[in-house]
BATI-741023 format. One line per 10 residues: number of its first residue (from 1); for each residue x, y, z of C-alpha. Coordinates in nm, 2 decimals, m for minus. Example, Ala and Ser with C-alpha at 12.3 -4.5 7.8 and 13.67 -1.06 7.14 Angstrom:
// BATI-741023
1	1.23:m0.45:0.78 ~ 1.37:m0.11:0.71
//
This chain:
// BATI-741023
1	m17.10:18.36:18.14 ~ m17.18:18.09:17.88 ~ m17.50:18.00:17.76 ~ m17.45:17.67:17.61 ~ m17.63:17.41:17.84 ~ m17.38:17.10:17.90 ~ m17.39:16.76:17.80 ~ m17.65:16.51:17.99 ~ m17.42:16.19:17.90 ~ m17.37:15.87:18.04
11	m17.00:15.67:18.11 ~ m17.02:15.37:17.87 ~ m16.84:15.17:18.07 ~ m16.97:15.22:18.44 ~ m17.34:15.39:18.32 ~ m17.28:15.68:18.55 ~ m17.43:16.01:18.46 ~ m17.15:16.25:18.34 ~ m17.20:16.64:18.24 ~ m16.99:16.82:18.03
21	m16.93:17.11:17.83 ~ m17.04:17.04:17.44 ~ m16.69:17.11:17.30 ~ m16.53:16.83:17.51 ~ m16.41:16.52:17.32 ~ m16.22:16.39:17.56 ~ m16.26:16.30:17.97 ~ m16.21:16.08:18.23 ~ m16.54:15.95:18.44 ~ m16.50:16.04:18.80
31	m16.63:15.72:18.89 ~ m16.47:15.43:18.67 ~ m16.19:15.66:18.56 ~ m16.22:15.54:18.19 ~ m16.10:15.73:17.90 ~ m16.33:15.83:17.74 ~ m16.40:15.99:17.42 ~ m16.74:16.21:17.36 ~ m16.92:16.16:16.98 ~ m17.20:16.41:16.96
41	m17.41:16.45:16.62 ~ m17.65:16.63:16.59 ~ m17.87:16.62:16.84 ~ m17.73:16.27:17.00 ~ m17.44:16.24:17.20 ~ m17.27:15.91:17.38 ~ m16.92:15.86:17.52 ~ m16.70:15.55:17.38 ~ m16.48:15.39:17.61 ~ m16.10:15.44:17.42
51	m15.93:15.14:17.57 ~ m16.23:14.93:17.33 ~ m16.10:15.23:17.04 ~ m15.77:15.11:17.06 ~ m15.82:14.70:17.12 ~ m16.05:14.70:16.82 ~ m15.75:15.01:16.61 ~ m15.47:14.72:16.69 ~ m15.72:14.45:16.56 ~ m15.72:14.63:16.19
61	m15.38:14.69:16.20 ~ m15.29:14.32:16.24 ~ m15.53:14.19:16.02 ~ m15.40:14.49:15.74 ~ m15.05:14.33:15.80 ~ m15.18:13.97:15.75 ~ m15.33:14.09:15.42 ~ m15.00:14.27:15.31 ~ m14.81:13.98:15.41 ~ m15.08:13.71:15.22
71	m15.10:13.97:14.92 ~ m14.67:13.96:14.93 ~ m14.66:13.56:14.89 ~ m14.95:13.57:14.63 ~ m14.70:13.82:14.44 ~ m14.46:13.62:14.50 ~ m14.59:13.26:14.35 ~ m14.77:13.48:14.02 ~ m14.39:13.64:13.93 ~ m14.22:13.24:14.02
81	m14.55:13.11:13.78 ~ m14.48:13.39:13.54 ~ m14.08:13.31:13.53 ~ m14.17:12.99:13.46 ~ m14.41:12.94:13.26 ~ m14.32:12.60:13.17 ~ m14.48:12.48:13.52 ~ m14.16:12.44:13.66 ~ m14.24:12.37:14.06 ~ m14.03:12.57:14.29
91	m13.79:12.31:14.46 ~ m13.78:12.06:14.18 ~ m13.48:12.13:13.93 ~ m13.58:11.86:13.67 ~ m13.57:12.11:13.42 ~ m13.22:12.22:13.53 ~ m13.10:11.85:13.53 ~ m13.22:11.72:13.20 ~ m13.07:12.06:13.04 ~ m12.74:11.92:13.14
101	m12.80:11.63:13.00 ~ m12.90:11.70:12.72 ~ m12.61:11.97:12.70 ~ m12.36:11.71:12.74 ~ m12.48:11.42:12.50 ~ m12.53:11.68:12.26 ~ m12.17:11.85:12.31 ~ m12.04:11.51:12.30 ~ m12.22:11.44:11.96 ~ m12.05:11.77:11.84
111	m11.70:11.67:11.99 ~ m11.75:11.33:11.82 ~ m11.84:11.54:11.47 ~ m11.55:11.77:11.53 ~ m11.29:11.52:11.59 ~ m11.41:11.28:11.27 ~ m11.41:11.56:11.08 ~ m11.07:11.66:11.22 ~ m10.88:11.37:11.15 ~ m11.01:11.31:10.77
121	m11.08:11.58:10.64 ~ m10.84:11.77:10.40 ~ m10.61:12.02:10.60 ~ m10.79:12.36:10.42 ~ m11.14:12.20:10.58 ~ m10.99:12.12:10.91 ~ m11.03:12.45:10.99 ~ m11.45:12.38:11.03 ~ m11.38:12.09:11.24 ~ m11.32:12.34:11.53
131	m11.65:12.46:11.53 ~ m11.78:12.12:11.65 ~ m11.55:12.10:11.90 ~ m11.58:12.41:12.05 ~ m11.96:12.35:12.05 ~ m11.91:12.01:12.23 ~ m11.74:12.20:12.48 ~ m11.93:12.49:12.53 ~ m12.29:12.34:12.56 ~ m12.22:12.12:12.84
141	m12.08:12.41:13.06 ~ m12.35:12.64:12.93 ~ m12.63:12.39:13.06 ~ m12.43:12.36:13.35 ~ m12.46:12.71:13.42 ~ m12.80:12.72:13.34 ~ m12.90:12.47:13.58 ~ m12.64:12.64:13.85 ~ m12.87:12.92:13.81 ~ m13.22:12.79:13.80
151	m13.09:12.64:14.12 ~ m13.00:12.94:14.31 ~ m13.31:13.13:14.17 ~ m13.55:12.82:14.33 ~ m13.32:12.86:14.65 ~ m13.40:13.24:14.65 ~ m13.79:13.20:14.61 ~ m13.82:12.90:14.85 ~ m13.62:13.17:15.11 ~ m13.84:13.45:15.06
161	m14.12:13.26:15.06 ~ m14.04:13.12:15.38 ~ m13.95:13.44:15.54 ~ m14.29:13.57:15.44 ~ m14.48:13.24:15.61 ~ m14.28:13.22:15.93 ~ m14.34:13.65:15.93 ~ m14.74:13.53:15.84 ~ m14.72:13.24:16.13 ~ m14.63:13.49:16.40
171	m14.93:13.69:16.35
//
């Protein structure tokens, strides 16, 4: 035979009077049938009703995942700001455009060079005309290419970025 007096507690949901044993931390109220959960400490003791433990448990949880998901874009826009430290928007490829531009009037410059330089100057020299030409070639393809891929890397930041909204939007 045990000693140990039982619990005098209450149901928190319906208010009926419940007894039970002091190592319980778990029952169900024969009236209301709530689950309930027992907190004793000390020398207070009160049942919670766990369906209000798990409402409030799902709660956090959601607002944890909106905080991941708002902490993800902020990530997200300080590495774009950090890539770009120029203030290049996401979604504007000015940058990209006037790099081609440029690329190209200045290859054509060098072409212009190469070829003048080419056609007059004495066949041991002609040798340094190529240079130019090569450079009038290459920098329009190379800003080309540079733009090409400050375009995909806006396309990929605009995509994530999205993705992380519309997952943001659904909470």
């Amino acid at each position: 035979m045990s000693n140990i007096a039982a619990l005098a507690l209450k149901c928190n949901n319906c208010g009926a009077n419940l007894s039970v044993p002091p190592d319980t931390r778990y029952l169900t109220c024969s009236y209301c049938h709530s689950q309930l959960q027992v907190h004793a400490s000390g020398g207070a003791a009160y049942t919670e009703v766990l369906d209000r433990i798990d409402a409030r448990t799902e709660h956090i949880a959601a607002d944890v995942e909106t905080i991941k998901l708002q902490n993800e874009l902020e990530q997200l826009d300080r590495e774009w700001a950090a890539a770009h430290p120029d203030g290049a928007a996401p979604g504007k490829n000015s940058g990209g455009a006037i790099g081609i531009i440029l690329g190209c009037i200045f290859g054509l410059f060098a072409l212009l060079i190469g070829a003048f330089w080419l056609s007059g100057a004495p066949s041991e020299m002609k040798v340094f005309g190529i240079f130019p030409v090569l450079i009038g070639f290459g920098l329009p393809v190379a800003a080309i290419m540079q733009g090409l891929k400050g375009t995909q890397d806006q396309e990929q930041y605009a995509a994530r970025r999205a993705a992380i909204l519309e997952r943001l939007n659904q909470k």
